[in-house]
C-alpha positions as CSV (number, residue, x, y, z in Angstrom):
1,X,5.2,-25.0,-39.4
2,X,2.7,-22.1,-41.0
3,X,0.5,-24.3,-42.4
4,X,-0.6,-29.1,-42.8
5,X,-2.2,-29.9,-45.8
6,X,-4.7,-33.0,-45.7
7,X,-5.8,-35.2,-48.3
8,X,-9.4,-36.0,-47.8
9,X,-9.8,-39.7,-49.0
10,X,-8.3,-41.9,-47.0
11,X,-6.5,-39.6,-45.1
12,X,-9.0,-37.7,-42.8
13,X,-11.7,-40.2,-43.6
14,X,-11.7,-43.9,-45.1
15,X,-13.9,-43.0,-48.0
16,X,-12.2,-45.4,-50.7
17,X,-14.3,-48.3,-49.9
18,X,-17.4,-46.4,-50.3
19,X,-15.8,-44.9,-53.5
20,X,-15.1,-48.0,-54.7
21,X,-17.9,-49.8,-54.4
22,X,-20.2,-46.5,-56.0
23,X,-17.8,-46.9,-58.6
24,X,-18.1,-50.7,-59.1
25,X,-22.3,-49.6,-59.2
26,X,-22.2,-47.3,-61.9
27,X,-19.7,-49.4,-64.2
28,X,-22.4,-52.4,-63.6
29,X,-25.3,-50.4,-64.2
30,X,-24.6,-48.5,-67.4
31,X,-21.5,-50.7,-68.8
32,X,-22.4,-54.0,-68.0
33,X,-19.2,-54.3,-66.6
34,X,-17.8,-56.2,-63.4
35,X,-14.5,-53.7,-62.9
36,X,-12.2,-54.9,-59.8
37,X,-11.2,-52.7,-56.7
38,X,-8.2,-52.8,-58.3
39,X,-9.5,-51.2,-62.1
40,X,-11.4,-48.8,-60.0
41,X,-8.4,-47.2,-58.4
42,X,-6.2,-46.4,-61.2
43,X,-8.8,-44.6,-62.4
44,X,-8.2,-42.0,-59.8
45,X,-6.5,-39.0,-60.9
46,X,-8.7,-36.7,-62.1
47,X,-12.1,-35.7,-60.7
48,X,-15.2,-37.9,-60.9
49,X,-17.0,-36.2,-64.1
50,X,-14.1,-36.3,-65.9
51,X,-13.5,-40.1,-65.2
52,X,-17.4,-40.3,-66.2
53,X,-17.4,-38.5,-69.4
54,X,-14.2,-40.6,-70.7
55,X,-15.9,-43.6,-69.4
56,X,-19.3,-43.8,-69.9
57,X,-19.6,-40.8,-73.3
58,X,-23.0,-38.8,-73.5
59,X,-24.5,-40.4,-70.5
60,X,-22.3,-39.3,-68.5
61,X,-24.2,-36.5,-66.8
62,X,-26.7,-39.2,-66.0
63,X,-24.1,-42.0,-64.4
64,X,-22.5,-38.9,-62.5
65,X,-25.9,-37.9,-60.8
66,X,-26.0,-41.6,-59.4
67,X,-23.3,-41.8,-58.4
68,X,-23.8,-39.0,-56.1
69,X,-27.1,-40.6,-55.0
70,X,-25.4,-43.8,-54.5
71,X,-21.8,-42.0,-52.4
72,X,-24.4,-39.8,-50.5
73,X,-26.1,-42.5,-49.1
74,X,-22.9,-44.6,-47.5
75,X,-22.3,-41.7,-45.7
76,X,-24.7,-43.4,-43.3
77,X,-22.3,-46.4,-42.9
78,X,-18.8,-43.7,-42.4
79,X,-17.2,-42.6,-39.5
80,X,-14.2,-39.9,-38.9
81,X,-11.9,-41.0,-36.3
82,X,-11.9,-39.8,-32.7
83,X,-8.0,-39.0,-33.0
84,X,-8.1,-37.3,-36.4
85,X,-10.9,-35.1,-35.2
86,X,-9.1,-34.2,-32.1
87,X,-6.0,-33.5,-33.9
88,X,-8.0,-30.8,-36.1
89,X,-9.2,-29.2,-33.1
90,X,-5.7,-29.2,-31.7
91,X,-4.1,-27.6,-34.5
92,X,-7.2,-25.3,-35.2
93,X,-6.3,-23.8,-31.8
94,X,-3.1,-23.5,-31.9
95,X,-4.2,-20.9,-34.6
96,X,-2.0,-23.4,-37.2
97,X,-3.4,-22.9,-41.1
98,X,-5.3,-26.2,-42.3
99,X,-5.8,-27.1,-46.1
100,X,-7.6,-29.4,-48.0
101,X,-5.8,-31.0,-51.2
102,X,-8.0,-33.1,-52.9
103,X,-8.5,-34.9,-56.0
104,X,-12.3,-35.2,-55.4
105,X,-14.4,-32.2,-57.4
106,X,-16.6,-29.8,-55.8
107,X,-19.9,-31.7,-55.1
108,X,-18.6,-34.6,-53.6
109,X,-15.9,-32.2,-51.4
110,X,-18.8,-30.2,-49.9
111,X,-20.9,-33.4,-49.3
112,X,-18.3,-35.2,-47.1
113,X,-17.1,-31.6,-45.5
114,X,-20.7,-30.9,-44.4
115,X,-21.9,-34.3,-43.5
116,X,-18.7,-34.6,-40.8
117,X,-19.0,-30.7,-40.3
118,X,-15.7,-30.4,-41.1
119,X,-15.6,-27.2,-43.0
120,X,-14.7,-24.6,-40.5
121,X,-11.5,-26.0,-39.6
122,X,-9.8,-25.6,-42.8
123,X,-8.2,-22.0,-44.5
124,X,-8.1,-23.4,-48.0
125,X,-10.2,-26.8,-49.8
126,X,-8.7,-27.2,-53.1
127,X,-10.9,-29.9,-55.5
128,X,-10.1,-31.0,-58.5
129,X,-12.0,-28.3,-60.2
130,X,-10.1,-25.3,-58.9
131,X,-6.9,-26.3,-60.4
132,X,-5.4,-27.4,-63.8
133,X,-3.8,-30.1,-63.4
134,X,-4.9,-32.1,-59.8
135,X,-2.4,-34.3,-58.2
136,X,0.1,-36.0,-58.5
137,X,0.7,-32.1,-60.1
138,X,1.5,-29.3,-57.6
139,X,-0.9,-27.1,-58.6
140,X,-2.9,-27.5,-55.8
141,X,0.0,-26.9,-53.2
142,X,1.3,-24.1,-55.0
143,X,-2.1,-22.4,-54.9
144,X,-2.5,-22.9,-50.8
145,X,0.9,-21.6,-50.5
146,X,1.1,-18.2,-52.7
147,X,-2.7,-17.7,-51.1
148,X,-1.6,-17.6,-47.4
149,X,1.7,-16.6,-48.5
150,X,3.6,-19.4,-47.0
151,X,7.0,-20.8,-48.5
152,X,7.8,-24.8,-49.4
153,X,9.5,-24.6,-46.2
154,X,6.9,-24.2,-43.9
155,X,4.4,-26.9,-45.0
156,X,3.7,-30.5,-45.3
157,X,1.3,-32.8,-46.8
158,X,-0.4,-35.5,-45.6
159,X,-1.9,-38.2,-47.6
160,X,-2.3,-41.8,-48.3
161,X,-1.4,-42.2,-52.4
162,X,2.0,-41.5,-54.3
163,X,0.3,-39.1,-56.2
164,X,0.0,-37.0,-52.8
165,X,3.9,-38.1,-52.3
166,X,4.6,-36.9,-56.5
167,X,2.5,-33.3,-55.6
168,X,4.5,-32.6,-52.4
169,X,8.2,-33.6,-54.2
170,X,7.1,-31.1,-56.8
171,X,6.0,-28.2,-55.0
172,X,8.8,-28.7,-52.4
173,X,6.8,-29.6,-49.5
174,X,7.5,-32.4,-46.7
175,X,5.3,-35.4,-47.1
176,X,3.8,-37.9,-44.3
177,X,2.2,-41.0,-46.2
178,X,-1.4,-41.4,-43.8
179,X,-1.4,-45.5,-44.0
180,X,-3.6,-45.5,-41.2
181,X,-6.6,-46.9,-43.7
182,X,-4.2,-48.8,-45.7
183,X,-4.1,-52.4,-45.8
184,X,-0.7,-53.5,-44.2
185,X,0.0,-55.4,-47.1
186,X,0.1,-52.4,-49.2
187,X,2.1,-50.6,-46.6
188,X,5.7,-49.5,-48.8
189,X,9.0,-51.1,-48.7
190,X,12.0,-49.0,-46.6
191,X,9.9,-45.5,-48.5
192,X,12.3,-42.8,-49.1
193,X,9.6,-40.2,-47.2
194,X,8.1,-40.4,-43.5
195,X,5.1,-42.7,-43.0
196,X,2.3,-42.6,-40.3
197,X,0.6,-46.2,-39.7
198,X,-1.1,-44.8,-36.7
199,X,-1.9,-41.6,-34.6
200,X,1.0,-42.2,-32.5
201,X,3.4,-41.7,-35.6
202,X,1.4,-38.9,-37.2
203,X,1.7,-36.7,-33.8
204,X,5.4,-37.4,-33.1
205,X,6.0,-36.7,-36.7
206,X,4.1,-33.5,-37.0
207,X,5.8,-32.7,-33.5
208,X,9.0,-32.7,-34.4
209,X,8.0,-30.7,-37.5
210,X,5.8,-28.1,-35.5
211,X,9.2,-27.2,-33.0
């Protein structure tokens, strides 16, 4: 394997609650609006001012600046996993290329990155903003790949969301669904790709891949 891609929200941390509830803030605050967990999600797709400026029109400079204020401070209630952090440092010295595809934009990117201190494990971090088209497109993955010069063959994505699954089909890559955060409820039905409900999976999948 020459190089694992990793989502960032809920896959190397469980950010989506915090998301979510940020989210829930702004749509409260400046739309008078009550939007559920489940509204708030399929808004995800493209990055956050985007979603602000179709959302909320000329304020939406203003809502996207709060938000930040408001996702900045739950950072205090976040954790990363032992486990996940032990696995970058595994594969970090065993001199294996780590990316970061991510749907998130810049700000937000750098803010979780450097709160966990992060960073330094990672070759690549793709946001939103330094593609076209994010995921579920394979823009992303194609640009990790022709940059360490690494062929479809030799990669694999993990992530939590079929728009991670939709990038990876696209570009070519092997997929591992993270469901680790995920609800069991939400877990898929017989899924046509691998799936990781807990460290144990994730390391005898990427095992088998890595040999």
């Amino acid at each position: 394997m020459a190089v694992v891609l990793f989502d960032l929200d809920g896959t190397l941390l469980d950010t989506v609650p915090l998301i979510t509830a940020c989210f829930q803030k702004m749509f409260q605050k400046y739309g008078n609006t009550d939007i559920s967990t489940e509204a708030v999600h399929k808004l995800f797709g493209p990055g956050e001012s985007i979603i602000f400026r179709r959302e909320f029109g000329d304020q939406w400079e203003k809502v996207l600046q709060d938000y930040l204020a408001c996702y900045v401070q739950g950072h205090d209630q976040l954790q990363i996993e032992s486990w996940v952090l032990q696995l970058l440092k595994e594969l970090h010295q065993q001199h294996i290329p780590l990316a970061i595809v991510t749907n998130k934009e810049r700000d937000t990117t750098s803010l979780t990155l450097d709160y966990f201190q992060l960073s330094h494990y990672f070759s690549m971090i793709i946001t939103a903003q330094d593609v076209e088209r994010p995921k579920p497109h394979p823009d992303g993955i194609v640009k990790v790949l022709q940059a360490l010069d690494v062929s479809a063959q030799d990669a694999i994505l993990i992530g939590d969301t079929m728009n991670d699954q939709e990038a990876a089909r696209q570009s070519g890559i092997e997929f591992i669904q993270a469901l680790w955060y995920v609800p069991e409820p939400l877990w898929p039905k017989d899924p046509k790709w691998r799936v990781a409900h807990s460290e144990k999976d994730l390391r005898n999948t990427l095992q088998s891949y890595l040999l």
